[in-house]
ChimeraX commands (.cxc) that place a marker at each C-alpha (Angstrom):
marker #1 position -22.64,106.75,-137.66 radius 0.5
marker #1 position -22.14,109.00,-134.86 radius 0.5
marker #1 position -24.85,109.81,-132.47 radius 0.5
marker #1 position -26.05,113.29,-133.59 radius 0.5
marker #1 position -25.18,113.88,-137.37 radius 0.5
marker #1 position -28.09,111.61,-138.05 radius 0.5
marker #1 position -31.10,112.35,-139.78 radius 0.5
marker #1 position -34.20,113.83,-137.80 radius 0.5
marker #1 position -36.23,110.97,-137.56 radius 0.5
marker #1 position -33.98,108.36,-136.49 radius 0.5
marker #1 position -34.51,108.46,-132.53 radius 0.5
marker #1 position -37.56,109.01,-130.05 radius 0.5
marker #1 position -37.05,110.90,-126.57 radius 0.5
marker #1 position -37.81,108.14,-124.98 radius 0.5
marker #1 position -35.58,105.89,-125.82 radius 0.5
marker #1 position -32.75,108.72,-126.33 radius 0.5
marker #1 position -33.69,109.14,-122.25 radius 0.5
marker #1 position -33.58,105.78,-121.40 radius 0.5
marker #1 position -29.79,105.50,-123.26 radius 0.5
marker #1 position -30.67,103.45,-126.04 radius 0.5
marker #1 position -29.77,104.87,-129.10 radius 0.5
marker #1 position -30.59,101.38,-130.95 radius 0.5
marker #1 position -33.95,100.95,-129.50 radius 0.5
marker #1 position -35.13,104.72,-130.32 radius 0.5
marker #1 position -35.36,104.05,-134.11 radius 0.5
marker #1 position -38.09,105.80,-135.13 radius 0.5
marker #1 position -40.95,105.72,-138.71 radius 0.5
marker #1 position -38.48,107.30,-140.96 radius 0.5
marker #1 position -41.60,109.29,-142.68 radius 0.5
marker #1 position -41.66,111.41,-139.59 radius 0.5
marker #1 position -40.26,114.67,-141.01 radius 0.5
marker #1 position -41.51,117.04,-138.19 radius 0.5
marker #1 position -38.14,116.47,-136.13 radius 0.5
marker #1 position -36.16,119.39,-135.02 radius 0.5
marker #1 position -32.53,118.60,-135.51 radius 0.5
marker #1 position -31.29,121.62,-132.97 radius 0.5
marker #1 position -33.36,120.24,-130.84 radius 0.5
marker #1 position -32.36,116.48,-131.07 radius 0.5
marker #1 position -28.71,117.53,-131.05 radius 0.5
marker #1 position -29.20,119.74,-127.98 radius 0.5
marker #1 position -31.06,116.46,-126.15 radius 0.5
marker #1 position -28.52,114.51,-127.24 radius 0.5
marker #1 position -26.01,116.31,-125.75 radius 0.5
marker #1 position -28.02,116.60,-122.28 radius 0.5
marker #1 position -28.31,113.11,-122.44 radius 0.5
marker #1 position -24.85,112.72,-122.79 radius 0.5
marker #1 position -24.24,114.05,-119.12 radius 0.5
marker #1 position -25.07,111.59,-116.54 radius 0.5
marker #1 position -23.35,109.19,-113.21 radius 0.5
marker #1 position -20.63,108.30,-115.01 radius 0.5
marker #1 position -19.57,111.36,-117.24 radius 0.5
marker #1 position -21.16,113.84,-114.68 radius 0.5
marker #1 position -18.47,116.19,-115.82 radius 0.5
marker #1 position -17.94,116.95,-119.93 radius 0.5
marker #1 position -15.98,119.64,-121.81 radius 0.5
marker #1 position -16.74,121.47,-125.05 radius 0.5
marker #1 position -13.56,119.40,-126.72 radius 0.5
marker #1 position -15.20,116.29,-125.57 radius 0.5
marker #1 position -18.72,116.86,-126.53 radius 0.5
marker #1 position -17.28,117.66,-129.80 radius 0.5
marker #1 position -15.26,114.36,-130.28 radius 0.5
marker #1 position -18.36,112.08,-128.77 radius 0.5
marker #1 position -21.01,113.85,-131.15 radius 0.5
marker #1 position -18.06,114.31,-134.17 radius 0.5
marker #1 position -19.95,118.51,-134.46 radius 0.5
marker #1 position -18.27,121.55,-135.39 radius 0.5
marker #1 position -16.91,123.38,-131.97 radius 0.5
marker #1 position -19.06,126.23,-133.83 radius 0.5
marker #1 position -22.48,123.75,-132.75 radius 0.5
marker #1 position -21.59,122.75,-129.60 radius 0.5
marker #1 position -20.12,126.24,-128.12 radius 0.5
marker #1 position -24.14,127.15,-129.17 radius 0.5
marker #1 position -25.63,124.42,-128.03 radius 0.5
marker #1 position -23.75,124.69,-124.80 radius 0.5
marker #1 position -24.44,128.64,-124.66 radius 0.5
marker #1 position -27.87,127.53,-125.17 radius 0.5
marker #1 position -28.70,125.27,-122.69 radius 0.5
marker #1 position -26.85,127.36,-119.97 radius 0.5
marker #1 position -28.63,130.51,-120.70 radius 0.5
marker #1 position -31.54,128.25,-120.08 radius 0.5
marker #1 position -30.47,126.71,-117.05 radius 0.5
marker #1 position -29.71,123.03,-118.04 radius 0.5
marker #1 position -26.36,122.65,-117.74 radius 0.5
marker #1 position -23.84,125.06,-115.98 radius 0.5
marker #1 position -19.96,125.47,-116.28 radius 0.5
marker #1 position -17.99,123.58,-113.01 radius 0.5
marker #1 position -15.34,124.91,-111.00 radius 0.5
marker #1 position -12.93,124.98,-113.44 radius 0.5
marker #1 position -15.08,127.09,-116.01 radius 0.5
marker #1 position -13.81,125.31,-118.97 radius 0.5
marker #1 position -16.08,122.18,-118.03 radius 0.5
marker #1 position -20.40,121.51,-118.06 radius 0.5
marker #1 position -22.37,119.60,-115.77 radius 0.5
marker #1 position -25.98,119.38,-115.32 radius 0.5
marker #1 position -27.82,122.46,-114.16 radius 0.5
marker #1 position -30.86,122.83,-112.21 radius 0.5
marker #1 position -33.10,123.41,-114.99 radius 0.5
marker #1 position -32.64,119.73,-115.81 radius 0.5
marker #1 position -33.45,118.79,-111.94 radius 0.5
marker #1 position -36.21,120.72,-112.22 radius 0.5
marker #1 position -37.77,118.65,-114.92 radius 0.5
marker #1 position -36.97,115.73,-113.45 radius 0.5
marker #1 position -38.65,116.59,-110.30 radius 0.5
marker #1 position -41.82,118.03,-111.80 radius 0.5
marker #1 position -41.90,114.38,-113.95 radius 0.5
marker #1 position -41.27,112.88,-110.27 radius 0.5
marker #1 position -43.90,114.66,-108.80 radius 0.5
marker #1 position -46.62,114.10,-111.74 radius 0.5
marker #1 position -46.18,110.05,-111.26 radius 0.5
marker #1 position -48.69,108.37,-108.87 radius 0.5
marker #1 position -46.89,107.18,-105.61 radius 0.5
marker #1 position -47.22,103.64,-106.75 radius 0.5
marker #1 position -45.58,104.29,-110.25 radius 0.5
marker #1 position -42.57,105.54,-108.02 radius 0.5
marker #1 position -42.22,102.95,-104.97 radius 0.5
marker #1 position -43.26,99.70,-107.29 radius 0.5
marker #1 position -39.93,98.98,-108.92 radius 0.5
marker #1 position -38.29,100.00,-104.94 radius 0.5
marker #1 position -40.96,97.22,-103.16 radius 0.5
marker #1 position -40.65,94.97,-106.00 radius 0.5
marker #1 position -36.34,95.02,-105.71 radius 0.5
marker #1 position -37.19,94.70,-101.88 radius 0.5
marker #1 position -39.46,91.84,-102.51 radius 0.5
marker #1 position -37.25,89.61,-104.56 radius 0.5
marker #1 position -33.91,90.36,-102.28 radius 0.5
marker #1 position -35.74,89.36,-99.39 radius 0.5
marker #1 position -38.06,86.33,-101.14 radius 0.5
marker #1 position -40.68,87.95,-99.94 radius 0.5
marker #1 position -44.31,88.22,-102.02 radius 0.5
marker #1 position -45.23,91.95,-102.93 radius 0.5
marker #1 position -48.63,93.43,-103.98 radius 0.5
marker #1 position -49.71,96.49,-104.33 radius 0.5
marker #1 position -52.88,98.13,-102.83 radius 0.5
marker #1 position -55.13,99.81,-105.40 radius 0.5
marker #1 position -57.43,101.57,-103.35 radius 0.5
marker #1 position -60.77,99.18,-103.69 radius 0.5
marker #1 position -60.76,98.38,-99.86 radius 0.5
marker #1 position -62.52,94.66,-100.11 radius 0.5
marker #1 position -59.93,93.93,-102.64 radius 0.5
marker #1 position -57.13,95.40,-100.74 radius 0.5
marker #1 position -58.37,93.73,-97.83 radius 0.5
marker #1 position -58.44,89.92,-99.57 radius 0.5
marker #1 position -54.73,90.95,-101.38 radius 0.5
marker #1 position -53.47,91.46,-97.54 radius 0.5
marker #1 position -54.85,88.35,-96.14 radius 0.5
marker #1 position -53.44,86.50,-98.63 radius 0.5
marker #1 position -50.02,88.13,-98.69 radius 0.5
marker #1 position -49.96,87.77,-94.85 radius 0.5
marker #1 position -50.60,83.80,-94.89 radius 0.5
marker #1 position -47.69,84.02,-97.01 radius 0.5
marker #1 position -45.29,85.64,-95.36 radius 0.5
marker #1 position -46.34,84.14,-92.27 radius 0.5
marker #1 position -45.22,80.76,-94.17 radius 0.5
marker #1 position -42.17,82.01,-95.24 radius 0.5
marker #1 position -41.34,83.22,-91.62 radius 0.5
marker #1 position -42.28,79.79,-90.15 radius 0.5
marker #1 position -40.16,78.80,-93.02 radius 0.5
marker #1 position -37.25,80.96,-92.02 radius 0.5
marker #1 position -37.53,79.98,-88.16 radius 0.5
marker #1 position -37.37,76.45,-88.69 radius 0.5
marker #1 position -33.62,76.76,-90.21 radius 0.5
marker #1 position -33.03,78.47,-87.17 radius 0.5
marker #1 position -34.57,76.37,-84.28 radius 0.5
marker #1 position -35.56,73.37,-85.42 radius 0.5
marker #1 position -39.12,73.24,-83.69 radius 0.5
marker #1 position -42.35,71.75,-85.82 radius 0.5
marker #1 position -43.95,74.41,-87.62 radius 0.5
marker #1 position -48.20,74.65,-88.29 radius 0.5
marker #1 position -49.24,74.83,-91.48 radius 0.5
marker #1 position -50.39,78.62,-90.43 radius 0.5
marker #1 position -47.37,79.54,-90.25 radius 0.5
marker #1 position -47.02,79.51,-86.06 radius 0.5
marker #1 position -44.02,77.75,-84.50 radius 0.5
marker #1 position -44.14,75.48,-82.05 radius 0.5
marker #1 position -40.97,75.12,-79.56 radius 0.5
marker #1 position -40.75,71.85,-78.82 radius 0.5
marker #1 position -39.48,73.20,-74.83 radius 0.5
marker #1 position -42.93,75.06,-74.89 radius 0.5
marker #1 position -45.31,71.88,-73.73 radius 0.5
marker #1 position -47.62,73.01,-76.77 radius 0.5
marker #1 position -47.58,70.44,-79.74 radius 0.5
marker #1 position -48.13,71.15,-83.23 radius 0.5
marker #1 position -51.56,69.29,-82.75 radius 0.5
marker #1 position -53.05,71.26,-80.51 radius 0.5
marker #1 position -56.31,73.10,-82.62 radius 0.5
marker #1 position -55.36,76.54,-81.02 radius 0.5
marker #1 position -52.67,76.86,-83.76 radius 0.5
marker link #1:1,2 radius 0.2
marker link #1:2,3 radius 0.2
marker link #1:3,4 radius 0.2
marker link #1:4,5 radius 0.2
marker link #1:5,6 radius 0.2
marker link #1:6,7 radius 0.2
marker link #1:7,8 radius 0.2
marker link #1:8,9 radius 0.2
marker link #1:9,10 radius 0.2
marker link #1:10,11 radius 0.2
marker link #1:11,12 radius 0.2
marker link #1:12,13 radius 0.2
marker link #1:13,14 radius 0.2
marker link #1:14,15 radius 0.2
marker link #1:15,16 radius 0.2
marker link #1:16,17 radius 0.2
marker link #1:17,18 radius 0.2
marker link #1:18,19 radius 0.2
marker link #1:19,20 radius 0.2
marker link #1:20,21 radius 0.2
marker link #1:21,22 radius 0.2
marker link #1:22,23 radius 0.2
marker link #1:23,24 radius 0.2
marker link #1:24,25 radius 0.2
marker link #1:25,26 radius 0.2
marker link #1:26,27 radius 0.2
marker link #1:27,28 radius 0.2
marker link #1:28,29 radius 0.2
marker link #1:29,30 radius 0.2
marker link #1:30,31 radius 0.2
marker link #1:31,32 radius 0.2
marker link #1:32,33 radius 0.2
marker link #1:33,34 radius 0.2
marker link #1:34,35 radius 0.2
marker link #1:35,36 radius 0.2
marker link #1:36,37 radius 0.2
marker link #1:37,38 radius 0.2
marker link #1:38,39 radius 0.2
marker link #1:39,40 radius 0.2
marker link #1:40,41 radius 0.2
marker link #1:41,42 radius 0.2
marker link #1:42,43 radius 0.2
marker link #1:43,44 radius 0.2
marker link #1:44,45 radius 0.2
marker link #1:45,46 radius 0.2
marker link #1:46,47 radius 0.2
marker link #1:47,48 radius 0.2
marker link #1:48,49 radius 0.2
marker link #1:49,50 radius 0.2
marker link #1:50,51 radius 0.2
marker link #1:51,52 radius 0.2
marker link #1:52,53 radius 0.2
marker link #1:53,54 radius 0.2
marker link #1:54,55 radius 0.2
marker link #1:55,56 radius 0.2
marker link #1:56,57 radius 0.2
marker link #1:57,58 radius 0.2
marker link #1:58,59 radius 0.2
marker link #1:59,60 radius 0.2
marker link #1:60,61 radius 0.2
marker link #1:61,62 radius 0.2
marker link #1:62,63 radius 0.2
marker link #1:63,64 radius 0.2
marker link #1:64,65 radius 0.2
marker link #1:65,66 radius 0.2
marker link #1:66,67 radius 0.2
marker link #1:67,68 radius 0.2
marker link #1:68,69 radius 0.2
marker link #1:69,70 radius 0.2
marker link #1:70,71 radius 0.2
marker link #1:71,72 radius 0.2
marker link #1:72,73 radius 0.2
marker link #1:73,74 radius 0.2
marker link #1:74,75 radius 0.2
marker link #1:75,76 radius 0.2
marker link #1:76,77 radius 0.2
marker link #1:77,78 radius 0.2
marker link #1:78,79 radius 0.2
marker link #1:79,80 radius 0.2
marker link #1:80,81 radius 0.2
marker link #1:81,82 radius 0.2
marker link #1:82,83 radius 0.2
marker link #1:83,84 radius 0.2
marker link #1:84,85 radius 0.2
marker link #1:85,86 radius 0.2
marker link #1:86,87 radius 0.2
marker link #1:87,88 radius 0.2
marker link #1:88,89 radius 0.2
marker link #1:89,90 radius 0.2
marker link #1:90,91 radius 0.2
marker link #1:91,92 radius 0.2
marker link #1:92,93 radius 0.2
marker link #1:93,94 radius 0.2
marker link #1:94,95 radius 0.2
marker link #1:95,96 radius 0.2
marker link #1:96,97 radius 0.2
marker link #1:97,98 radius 0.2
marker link #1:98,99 radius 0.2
marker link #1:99,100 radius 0.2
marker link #1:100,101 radius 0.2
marker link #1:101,102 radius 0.2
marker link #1:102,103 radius 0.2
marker link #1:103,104 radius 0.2
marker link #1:104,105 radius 0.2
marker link #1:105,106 radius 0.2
marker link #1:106,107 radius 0.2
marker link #1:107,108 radius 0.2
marker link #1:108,109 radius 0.2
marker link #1:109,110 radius 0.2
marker link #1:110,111 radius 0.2
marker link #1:111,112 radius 0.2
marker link #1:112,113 radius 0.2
marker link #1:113,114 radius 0.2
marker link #1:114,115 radius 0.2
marker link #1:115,116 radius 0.2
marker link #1:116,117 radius 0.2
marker link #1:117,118 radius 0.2
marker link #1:118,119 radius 0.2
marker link #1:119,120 radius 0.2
marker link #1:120,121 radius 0.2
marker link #1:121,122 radius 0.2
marker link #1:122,123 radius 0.2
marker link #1:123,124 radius 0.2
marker link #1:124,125 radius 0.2
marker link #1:125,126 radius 0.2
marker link #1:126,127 radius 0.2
marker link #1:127,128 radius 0.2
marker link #1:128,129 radius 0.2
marker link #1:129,130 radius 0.2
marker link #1:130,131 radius 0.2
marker link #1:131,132 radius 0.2
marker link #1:132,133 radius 0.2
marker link #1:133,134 radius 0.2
marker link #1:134,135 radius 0.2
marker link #1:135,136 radius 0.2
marker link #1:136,137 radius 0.2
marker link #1:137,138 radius 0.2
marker link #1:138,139 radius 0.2
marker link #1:139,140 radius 0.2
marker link #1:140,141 radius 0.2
marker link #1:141,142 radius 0.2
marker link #1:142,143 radius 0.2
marker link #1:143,144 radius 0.2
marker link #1:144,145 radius 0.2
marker link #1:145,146 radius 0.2
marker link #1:146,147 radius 0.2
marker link #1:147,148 radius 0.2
marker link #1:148,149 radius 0.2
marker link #1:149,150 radius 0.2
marker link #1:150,151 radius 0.2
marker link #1:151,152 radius 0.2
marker link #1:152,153 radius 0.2
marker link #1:153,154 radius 0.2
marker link #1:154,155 radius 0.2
marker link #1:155,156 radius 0.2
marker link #1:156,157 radius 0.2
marker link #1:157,158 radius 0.2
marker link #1:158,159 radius 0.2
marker link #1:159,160 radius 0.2
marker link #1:160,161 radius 0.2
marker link #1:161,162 radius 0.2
marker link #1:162,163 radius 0.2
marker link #1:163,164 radius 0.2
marker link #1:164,165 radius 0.2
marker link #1:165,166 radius 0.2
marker link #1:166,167 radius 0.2
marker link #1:167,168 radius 0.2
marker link #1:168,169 radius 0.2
marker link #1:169,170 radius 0.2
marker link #1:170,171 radius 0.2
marker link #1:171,172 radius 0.2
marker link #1:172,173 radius 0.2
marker link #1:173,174 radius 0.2
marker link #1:174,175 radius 0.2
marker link #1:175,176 radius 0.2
marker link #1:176,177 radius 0.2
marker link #1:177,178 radius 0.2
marker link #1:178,179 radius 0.2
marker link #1:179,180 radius 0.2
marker link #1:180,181 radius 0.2
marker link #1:181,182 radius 0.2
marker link #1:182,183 radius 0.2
marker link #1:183,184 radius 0.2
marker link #1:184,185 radius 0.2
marker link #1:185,186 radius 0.2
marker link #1:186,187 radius 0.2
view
């Protein structure tokens, strides 16, 4: 079955945005769809990093329409501002209606919705723990302390592969050159 000549219920925006055509199936009772609509999403959603770049002809032969549907479609969505023809004039891109939305959604999230998944990559490249502050100061405050010990072990970790010196259990390194030893209680 192709991916628009289906029947208004079958997918849900937001799995139709995140490119999952399998996980958007929807209740098939819902019967207050708009199949223009869908199609027209459909089609947006068909424009993205790696076919930045589509033609009428090819819009036609992914989503198996009339040329008739997709010339309005495409009319459509440029008078609107959501796509826009490329150099060439024969081929669509995205327009700046569509960045537009996505930076209003962008600018609706809270800060942490937005840097979490970014912190959280960081976090796992590096080996490193990751929390996030919520705003409740004693809590923040407890989160960092702990965090810190943490990374202050993994550091201590870290610079023991590199010069082999006795490491504290607080995470402080002792060069052995430095006349200090690891039992000294100002570690």
């Amino acid at each position: 079955m192709n991916s628009l000549n289906t029947t208004p219920h079958e997918v849900t925006l937001d799995a139709l945005l995140a490119g999952s055509r399998d996980a958007a199936m929807d209740d098939p009772t819902d019967r207050y769809n708009v199949p223009a609509l869908e199609r027209g999403l459909r089609m947006l959603c068909a424009f993205g990093e790696e076919d930045s770049v589509l033609s009428a002809p090819e819009l036609v032969r992914r989503f198996d329409l009339p040329r008739s549907t997709v010339f309005r479609l495409l009319t459509t969505l440029e008078s609107l501002g959501f796509v826009e023809r490329s150099e060439s004039g024969r081929d669509y891109r995205l327009g700046r209606a569509a960045l537009r939305m996505g930076l209003d959604y962008l600018a609706m999230l809270e800060p942490a919705q937005l840097e979490a998944p970014v912190l959280q990559g960081l976090c796992e490249e590096l080996d490193l723990p990751c929390e996030a502050l919520t705003g409740d100061e004693d809590a923040d405050e407890a989160r960092m302390a702990a965090m810190a010990q943490r990374v202050r072990a993994k550091v201590a970790g870290i610079a023991a592969l590199l010069n082999p010196a006795p490491a504290t259990g607080g995470g402080t390194v002792v060069p052995l050159r430095s006349g200090v030893s690891a039992a000294d209680p100002r570690l």
